[in-house]
N, C-alpha and C positions, 0 to 999 in steps of 0.2 A: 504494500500500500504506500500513497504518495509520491510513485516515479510514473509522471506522465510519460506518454509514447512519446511528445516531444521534449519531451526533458531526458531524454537518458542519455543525454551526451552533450559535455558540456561545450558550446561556446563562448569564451569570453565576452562581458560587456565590459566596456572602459570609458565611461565617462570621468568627469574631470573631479581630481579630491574635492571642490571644491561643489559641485554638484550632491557629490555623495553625501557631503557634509551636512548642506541644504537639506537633503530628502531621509535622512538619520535624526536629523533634528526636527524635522515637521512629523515623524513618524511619534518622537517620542514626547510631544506636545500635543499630537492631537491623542493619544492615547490615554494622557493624564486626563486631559481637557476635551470630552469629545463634542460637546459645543457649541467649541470655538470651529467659526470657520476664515476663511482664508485671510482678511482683513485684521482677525485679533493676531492669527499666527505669525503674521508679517509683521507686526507691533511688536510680540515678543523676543521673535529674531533681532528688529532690531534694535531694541533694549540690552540682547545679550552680543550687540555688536557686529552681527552680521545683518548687513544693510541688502537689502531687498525688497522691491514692492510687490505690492498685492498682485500683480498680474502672475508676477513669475510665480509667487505661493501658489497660486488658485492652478496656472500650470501645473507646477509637480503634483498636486494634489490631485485633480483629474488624472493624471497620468498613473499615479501610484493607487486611485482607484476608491480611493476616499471623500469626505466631505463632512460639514459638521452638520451635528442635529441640530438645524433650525430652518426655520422656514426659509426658501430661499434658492436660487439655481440648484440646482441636482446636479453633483461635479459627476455623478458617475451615468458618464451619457449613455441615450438609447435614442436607435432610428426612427423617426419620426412615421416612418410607416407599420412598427410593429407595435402587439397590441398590448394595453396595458391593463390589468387585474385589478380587481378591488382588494382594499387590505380585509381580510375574514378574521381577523385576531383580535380585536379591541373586546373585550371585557371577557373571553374565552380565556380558559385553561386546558392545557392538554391533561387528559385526564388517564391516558394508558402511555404505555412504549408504540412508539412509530404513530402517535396520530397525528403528532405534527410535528416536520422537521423545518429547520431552515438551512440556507447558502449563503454566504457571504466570501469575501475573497478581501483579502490584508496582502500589506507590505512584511520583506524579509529583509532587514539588513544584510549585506554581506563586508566586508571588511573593505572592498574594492568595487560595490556594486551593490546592487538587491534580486531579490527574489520576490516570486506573486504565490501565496498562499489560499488555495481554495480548500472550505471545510464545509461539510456537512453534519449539523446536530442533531439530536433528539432531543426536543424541548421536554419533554416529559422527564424521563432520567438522565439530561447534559452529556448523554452517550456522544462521544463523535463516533459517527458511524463512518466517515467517506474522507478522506484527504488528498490532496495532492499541491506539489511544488512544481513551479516552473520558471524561465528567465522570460519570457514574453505574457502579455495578457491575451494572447493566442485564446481560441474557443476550444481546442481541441482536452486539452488539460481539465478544462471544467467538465465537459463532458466524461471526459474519462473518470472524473470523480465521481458521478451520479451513474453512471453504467456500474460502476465498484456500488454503490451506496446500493441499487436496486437488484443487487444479486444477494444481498440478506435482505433485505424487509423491501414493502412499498407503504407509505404514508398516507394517511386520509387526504393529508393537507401541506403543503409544500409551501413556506416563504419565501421573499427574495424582496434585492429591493428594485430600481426599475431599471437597473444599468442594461448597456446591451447585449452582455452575455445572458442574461436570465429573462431578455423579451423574445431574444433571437427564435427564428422558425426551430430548429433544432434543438436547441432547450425545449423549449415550450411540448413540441409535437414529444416529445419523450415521456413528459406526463401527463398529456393530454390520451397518448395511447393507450394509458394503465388509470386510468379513470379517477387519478389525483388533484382534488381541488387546490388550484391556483390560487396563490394570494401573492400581494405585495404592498411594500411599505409606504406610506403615503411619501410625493412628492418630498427631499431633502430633509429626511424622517430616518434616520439612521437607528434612532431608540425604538423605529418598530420592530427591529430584529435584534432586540437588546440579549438573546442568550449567547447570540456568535458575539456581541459586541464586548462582553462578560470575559465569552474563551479567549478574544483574543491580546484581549488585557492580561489575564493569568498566564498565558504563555509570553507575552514577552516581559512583561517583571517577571517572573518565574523563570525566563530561560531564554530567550532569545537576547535583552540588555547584558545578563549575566556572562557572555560568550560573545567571543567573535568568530564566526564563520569566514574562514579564506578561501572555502570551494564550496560548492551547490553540494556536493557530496557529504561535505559536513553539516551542512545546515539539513537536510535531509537525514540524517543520521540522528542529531541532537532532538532533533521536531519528532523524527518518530517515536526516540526514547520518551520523551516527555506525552508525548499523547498517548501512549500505554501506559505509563505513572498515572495520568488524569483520568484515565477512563478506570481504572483495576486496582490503584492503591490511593490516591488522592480522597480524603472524606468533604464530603460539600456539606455546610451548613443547612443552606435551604433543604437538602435531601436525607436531615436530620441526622449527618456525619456517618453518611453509606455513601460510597461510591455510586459513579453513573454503573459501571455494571452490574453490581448488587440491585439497584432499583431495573435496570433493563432486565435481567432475569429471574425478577421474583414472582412475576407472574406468567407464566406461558402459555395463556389464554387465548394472548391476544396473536 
């Protein structure tokens, strides 16, 4: 799990230390801060001396796939001709395993670059059921993570929020053939999918800041160890200090 077919071999990306720096730093600002969007982050920067304006924030940040929670442009774009869902989750709880999962997709530091993190949860028991890593925000990789994810379970109900990987005909038609209702996060609504927003705070305090990855191999290695820790030994408060597996397989009902 988490070696996309186009990620098994690595091509260097080399942009400038000085990019890396940028998109390292807006990763670990909007992650404290989810928000702020591209305007406060630009303030922050440069308060800590790195001078850049809002355009080029709002840049890396569309690029790296992110955006903050607040009303306001949707940095994580979609094609104006695909189609968009209503959000089905406001005042709902998932009430078993697999009734309702979400997608979401984050930034990977790498020591000389980054990486694009696609994961898939079970909001019920914080299971990550699907992962994968790759150096492009290519479609191929997300797909490969929901083809892995629907060869154990399929869900009542699928999130996402409205970028163009998760309106695209292919996405879509994949759950629309296993008779999974669609949902997605309201317009520049990041806290609609707040359990991926949860995971992917815990893993980078927990382990991606903690470590510098120098190859996609290591960072691939570290992320896998840790999302076996979280799913099989980690205890979660909310889940009354049981792991996501203990709660994914205490009933096998469903």
């Amino acid at each position: 799990m988490g070696v996309s077919r186009s990620g098994l071999y690595y091509q260097p990306v080399l942009p400038s230390a000085e990019e890396v720096l940028l998109r390292h730093r807006i990763d670990e600002i909007y992650t404290r801060w989810l928000f702020f969007g591209s305007r406060r982050i630009a303030a922050v920067l440069t308060r800590e001396g790195l001078i850049v304006g809002r355009d080029r924030v709002q840049t890396a940040m569309r690029e790296m796939g992110i955006e903050g929670i607040h009303p306001g442009p949707n940095l994580s774009k979609r094609a104006l001709e695909h189609k968009i869902y209503p959000y089905l989750l406001r005042n709902l709880t998932a009430q078993y395993p697999h009734h309702i999962w979400g997608i979401d997709l984050t930034y990977i530091r790498l020591v000389r670059g980054w990486m694009y993190l696609v994961a898939i949860i079970d909001w019920h028991s914080r299971y990550v059921v699907s992962w994968a890593l790759d150096q492009t925000l290519e479609m191929p990789f997300v797909l490969d993570c929901v083809d892995r994810a629907f060869e154990t379970a399929l869900p009542a109900i699928f999130n996402s929020d409205q970028g163009s990987h998760f309106t695209s005909d292919k996405y879509l038609e994949r759950l629309l053939s296993r008779n999974i209702q669609i949902s997605m996060d309201g317009k520049g609504r990041a806290i609609d999918n707040i359990f991926t927003e949860r995971l992917w705070r815990s893993l980078k305090w927990e382990e991606v800041y903690l470590n510098e990855y120098d190859t996609p191999r290591q960072a691939r290695d570290r992320i896998r160890a840790w999302f076996a820790f979280y799913n099989t030994k980690r205890p979660h408060q909310s889940l009354d200090y049981r792991t996501p597996w203990e709660v994914l397989t205490e009933n096998r009902k469903y």
